[in-house]
ZAZA-13641 format. One record per residue (C-alpha): residue number from 1; residue in one letter; chain; x, y, z. Coordinates in nm, 2 decimals, decimal comma. Each point is the difference from the previous one (the first is absolute). Layout:
// ZAZA-13641
(NUM; "A"; "A"; (X; Y; Z))
...
// end
This chain:
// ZAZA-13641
(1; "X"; "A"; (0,46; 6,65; 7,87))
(2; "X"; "A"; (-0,41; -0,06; 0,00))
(3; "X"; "A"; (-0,14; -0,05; -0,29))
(4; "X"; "A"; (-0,28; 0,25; -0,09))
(5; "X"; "A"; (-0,34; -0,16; -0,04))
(6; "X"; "A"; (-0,18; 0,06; -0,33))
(7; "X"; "A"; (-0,36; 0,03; -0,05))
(8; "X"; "A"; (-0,25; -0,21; -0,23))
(9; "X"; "A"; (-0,35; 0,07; -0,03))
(10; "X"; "A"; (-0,18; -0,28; -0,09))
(11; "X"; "A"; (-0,21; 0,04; -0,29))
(12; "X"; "A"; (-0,30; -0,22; 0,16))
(13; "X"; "A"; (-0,04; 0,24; 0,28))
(14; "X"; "A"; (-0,26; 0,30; -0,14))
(15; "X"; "A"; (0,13; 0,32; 0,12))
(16; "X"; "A"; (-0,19; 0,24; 0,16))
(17; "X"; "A"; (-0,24; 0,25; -0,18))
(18; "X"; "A"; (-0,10; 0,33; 0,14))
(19; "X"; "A"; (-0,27; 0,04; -0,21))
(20; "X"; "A"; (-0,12; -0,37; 0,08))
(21; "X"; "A"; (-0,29; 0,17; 0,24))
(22; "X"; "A"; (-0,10; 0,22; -0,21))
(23; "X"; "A"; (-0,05; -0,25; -0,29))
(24; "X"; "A"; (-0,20; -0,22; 0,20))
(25; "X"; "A"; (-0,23; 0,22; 0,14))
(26; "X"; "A"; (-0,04; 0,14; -0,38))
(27; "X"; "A"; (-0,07; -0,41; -0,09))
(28; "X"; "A"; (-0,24; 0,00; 0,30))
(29; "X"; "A"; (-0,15; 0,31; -0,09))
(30; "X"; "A"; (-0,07; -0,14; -0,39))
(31; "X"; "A"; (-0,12; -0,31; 0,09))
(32; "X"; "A"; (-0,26; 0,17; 0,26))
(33; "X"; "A"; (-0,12; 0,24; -0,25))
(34; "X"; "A"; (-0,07; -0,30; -0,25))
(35; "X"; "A"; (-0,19; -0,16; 0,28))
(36; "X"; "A"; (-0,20; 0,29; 0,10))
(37; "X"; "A"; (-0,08; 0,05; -0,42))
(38; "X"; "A"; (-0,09; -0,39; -0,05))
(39; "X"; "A"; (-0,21; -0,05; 0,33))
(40; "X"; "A"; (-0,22; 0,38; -0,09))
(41; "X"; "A"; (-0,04; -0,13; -0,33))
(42; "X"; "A"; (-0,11; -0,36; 0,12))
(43; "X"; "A"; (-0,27; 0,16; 0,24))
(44; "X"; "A"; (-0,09; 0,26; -0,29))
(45; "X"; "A"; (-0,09; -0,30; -0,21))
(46; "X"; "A"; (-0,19; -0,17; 0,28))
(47; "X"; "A"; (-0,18; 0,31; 0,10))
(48; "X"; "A"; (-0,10; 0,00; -0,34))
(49; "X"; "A"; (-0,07; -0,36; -0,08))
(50; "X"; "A"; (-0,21; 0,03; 0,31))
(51; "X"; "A"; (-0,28; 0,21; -0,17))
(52; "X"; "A"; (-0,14; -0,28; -0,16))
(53; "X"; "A"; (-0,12; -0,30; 0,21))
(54; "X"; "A"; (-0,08; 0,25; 0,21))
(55; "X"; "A"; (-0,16; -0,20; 0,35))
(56; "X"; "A"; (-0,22; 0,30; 0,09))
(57; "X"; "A"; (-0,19; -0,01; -0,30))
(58; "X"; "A"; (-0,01; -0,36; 0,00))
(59; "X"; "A"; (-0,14; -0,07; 0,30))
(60; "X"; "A"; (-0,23; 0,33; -0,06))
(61; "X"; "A"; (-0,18; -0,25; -0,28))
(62; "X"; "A"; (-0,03; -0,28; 0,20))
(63; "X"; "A"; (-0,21; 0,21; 0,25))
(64; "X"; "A"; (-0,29; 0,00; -0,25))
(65; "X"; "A"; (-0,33; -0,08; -0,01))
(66; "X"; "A"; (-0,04; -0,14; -0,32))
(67; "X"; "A"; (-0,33; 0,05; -0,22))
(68; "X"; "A"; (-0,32; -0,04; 0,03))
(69; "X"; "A"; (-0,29; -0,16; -0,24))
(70; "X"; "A"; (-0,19; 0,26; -0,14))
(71; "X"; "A"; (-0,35; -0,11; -0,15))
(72; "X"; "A"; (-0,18; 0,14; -0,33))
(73; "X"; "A"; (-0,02; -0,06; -0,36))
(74; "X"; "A"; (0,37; -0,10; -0,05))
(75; "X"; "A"; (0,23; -0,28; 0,00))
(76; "X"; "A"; (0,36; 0,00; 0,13))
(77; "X"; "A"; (0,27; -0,06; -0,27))
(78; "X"; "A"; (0,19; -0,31; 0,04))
(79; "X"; "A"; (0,32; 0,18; -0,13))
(80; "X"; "A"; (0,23; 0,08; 0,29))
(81; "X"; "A"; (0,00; 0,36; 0,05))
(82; "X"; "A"; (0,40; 0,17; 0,16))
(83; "X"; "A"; (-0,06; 0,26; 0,20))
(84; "X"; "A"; (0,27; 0,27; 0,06))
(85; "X"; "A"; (-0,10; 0,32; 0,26))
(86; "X"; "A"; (0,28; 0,29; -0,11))
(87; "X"; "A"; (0,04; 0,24; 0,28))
(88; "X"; "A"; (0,15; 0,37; -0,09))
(89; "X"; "A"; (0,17; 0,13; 0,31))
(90; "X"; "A"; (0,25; 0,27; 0,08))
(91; "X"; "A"; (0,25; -0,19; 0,17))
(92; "X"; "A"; (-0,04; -0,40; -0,01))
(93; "X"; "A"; (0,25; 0,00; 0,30))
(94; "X"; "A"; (-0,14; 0,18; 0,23))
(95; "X"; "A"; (-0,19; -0,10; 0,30))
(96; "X"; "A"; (-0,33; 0,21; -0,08))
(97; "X"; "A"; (0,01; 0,03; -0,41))
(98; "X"; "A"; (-0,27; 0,23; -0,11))
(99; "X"; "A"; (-0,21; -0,14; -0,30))
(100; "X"; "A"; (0,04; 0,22; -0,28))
(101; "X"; "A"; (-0,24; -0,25; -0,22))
(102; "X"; "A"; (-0,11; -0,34; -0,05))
(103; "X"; "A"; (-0,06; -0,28; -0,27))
(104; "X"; "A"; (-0,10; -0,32; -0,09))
(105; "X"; "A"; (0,14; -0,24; -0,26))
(106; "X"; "A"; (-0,22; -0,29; -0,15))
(107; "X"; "A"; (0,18; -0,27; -0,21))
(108; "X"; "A"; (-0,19; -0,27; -0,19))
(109; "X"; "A"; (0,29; -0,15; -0,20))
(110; "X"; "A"; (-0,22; -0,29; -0,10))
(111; "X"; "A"; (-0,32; 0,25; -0,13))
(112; "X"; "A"; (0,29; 0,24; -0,13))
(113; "X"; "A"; (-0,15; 0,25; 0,15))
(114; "X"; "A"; (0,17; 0,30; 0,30))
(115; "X"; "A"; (-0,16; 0,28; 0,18))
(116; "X"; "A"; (0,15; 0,23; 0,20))
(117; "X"; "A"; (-0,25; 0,23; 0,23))
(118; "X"; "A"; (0,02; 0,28; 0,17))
(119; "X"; "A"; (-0,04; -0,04; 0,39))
(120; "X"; "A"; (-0,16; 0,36; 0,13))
(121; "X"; "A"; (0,16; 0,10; 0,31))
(122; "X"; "A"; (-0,37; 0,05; 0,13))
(123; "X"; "A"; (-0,11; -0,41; -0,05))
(124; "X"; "A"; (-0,16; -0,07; 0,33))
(125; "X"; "A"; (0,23; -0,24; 0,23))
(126; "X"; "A"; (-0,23; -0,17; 0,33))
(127; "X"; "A"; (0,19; -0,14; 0,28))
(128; "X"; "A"; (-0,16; -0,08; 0,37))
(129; "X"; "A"; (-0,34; 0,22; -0,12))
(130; "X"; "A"; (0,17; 0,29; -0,04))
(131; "X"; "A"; (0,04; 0,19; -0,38))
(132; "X"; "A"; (0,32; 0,14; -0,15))
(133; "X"; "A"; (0,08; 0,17; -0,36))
(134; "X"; "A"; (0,31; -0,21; -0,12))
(135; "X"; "A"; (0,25; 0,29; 0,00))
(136; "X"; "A"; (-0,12; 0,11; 0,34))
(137; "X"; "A"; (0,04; -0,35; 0,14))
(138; "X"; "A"; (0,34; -0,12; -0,22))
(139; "X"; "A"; (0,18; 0,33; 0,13))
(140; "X"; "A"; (-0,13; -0,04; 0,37))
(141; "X"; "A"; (0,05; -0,39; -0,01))
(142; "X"; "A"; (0,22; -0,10; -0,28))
(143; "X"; "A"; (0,02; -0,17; -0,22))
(144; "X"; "A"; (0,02; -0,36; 0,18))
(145; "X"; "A"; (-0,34; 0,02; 0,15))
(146; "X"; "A"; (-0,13; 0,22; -0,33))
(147; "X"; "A"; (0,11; -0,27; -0,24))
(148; "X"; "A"; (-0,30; -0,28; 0,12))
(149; "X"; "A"; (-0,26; 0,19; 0,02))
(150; "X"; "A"; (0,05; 0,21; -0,36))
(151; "X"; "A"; (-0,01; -0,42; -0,12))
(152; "X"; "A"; (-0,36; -0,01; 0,25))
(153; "X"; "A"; (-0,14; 0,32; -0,15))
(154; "X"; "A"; (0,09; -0,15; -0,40))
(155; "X"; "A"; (-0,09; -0,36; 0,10))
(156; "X"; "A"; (0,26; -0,16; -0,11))
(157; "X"; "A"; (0,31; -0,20; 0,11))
(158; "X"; "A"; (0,33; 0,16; -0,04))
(159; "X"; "A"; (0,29; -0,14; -0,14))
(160; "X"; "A"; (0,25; 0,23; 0,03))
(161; "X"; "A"; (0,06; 0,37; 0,11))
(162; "X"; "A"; (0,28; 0,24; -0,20))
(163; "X"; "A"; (0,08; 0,34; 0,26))
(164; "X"; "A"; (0,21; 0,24; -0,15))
(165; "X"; "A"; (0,01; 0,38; -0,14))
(166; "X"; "A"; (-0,11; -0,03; -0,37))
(167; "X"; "A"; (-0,17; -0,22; -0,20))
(168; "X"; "A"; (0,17; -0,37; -0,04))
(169; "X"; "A"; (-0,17; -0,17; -0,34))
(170; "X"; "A"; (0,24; 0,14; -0,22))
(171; "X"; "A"; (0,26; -0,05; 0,22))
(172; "X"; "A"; (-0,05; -0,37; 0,05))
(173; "X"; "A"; (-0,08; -0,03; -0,38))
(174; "X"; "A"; (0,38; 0,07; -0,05))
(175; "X"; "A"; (0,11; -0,26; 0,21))
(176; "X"; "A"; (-0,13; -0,27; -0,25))
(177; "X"; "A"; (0,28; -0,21; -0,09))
(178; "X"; "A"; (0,20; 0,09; 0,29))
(179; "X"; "A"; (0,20; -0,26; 0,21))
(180; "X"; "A"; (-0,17; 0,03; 0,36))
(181; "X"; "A"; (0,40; -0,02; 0,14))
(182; "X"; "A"; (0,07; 0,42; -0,23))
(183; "X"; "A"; (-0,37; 0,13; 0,09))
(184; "X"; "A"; (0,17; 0,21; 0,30))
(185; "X"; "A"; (0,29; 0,12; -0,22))
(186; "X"; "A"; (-0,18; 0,08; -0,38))
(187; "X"; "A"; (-0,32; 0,13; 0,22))
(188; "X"; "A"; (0,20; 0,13; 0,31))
(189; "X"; "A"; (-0,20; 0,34; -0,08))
(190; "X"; "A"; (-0,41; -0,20; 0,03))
(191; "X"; "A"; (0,11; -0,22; 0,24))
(192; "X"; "A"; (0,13; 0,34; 0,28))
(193; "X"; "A"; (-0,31; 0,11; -0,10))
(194; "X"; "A"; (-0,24; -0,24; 0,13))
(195; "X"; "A"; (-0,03; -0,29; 0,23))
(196; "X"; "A"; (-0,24; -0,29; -0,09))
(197; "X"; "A"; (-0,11; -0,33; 0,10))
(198; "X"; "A"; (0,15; -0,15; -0,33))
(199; "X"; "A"; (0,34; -0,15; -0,02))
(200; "X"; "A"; (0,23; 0,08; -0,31))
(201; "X"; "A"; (-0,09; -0,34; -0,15))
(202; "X"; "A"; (-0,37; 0,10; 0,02))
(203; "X"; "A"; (0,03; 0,38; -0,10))
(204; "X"; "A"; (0,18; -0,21; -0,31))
(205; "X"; "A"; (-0,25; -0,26; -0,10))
(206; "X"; "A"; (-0,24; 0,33; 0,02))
(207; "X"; "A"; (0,15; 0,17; -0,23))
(208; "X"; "A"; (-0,14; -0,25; -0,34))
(209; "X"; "A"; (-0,32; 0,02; 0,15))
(210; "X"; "A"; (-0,04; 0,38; 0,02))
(211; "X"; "A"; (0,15; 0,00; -0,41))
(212; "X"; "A"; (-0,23; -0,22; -0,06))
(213; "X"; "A"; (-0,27; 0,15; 0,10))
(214; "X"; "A"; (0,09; 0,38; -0,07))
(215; "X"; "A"; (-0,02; 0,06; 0,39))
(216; "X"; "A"; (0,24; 0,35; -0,06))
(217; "X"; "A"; (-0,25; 0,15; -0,25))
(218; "X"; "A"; (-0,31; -0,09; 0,18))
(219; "X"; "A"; (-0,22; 0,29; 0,05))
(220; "X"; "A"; (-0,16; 0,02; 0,37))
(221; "X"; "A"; (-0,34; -0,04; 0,08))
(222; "X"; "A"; (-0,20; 0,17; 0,24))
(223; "X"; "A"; (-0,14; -0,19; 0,32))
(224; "X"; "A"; (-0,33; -0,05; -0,02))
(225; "X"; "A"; (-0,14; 0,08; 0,35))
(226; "X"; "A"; (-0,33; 0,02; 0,13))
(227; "X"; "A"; (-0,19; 0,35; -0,05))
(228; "X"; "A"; (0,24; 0,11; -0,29))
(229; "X"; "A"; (0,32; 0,15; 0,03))
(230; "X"; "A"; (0,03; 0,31; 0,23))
(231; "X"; "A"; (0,06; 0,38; -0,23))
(232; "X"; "A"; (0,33; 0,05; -0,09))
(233; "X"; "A"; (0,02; 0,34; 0,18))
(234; "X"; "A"; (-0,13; -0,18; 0,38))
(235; "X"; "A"; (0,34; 0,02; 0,16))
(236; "X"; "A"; (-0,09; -0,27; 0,27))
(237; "X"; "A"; (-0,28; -0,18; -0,12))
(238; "X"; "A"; (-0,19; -0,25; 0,22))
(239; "X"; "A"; (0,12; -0,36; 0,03))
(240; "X"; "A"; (-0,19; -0,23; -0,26))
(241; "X"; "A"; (-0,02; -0,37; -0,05))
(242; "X"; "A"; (0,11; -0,16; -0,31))
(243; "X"; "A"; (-0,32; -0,14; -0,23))
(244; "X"; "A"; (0,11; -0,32; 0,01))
(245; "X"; "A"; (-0,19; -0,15; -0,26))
(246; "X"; "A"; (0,06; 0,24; -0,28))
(247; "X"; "A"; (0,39; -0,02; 0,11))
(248; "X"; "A"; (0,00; -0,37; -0,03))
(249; "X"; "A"; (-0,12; -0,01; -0,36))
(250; "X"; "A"; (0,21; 0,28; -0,06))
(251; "X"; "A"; (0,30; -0,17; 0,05))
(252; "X"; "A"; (-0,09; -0,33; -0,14))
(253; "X"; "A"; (-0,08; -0,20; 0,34))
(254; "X"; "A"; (-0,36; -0,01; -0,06))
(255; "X"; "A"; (-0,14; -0,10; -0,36))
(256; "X"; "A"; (-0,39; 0,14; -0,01))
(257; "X"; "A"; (-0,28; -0,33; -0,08))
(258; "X"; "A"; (-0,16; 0,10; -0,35))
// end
């Protein structure tokens, strides 16, 4: 009589799982939701980082003119003179921002001295012979062909340009002792709101300086233009030219003879 075969499964051998599909696709699933998460926060962080160094507004500086000699009774001071233009806009991303105001910074660590000066949206900008108010030309142009020729109407050299929705001096003024590497995380909320030719490094070393020299309390000054200032109730007053003289000595550039 045949002997009846018996069975063994070998314990080796894995047995087969239903549910084996459905966990992998879960595992898939995970793992693509993880990658989705780390690579939108890898380009957040980029898009963010991106704002400062920003090439537009460096190559925007190197389009100017640079100063000219002016001639009276005045010397020139030897101290070297930073000069930072702040631009107010409504939306620093945009392809047409419209200037909402305007400013400009003056540091003279070694004199100890800052000002900070208003820049009228009516300053007289001259390109090719023909005449434009700042805010008519900045919102029609922008502000890559507006930045060199606000330096040309001031004469003065640029050093860097700050483009964002509201004021950056106290801003940066926090960042002082800052590593350069956390600038995007501790100041994620200055940093979305502006872009600037500064790197974080910079935007750092700037933040002693403005201490130093009180740069968030300063008070602004007018611009002295030629003529005077325009009433306060002339809604679009005619383009002027800055007075270049009385601005210079203003802000420390020029020192009067005795």
């Amino acid at each position: 009589m045949p002997r009846k075969r018996e069975r063994f499964e070998r314990s080796d051998v894995p047995r087969d799982n239903p549910h084996r599909n459905l966990i992998g696709l879960g595992v898939i699933l995970i793992v693509a939701v993880l990658g989705f998460a780390f690579v939108s926060a890898l380009w957040e962080r980029v898009q963010v980082e991106s704002r400062m160094g920003d090439a537009a507004l460096v190559e925007a500086l190197d389009e100017q003119a640079g100063s000219e000699v002016l001639e009276g009774s005045f010397t020139y001071t030897e101290n070297p003179i930073e000069k930072i233009l702040f631009l107010q806009v409504d939306d620093p991303d945009a392809e047409h921002p419209q200037l909402i105001s305007a400013q400009l910074l003056l540091l003279d660590a070694e004199g100890e001295a800052a000002h900070l000066v208003d820049v009228p949206s009516y300053i007289l900008l001259s390109v090719d012979g023909s005449s434009y108010a700042l805010g008519e030309f900045f919102d029609e142009f922008g502000p890559s062909a507006a930045i060199p020729l606000i330096m040309t109407a001031y004469n003065i050299y640029g050093h860097h340009v700050i483009m964002g929705t509201e004021s950056p001096w106290t801003a940066i003024a926090a960042l002082d002792g800052m590593q350069p590497r956390d600038v995007v995380r501790d100041a994620e909320p200055f940093v979305h709101s502006m872009r600037t030719d500064l790197d974080a490094s910079e935007l750092v070393a700037h933040a002693s300086v403005f201490l130093q020299l009180g740069v968030p309390d300063l008070e602004v000054e007018a611009t002295p233009v030629v003529g005077g200032a325009p009433a306060e109730d002339e809604e679009q007053p005619a383009p002027t030219s800055v007075d270049l003289v009385p601005f210079g000595v203003q802000t420390g550039i020029l020192i009067p003879s005795e």
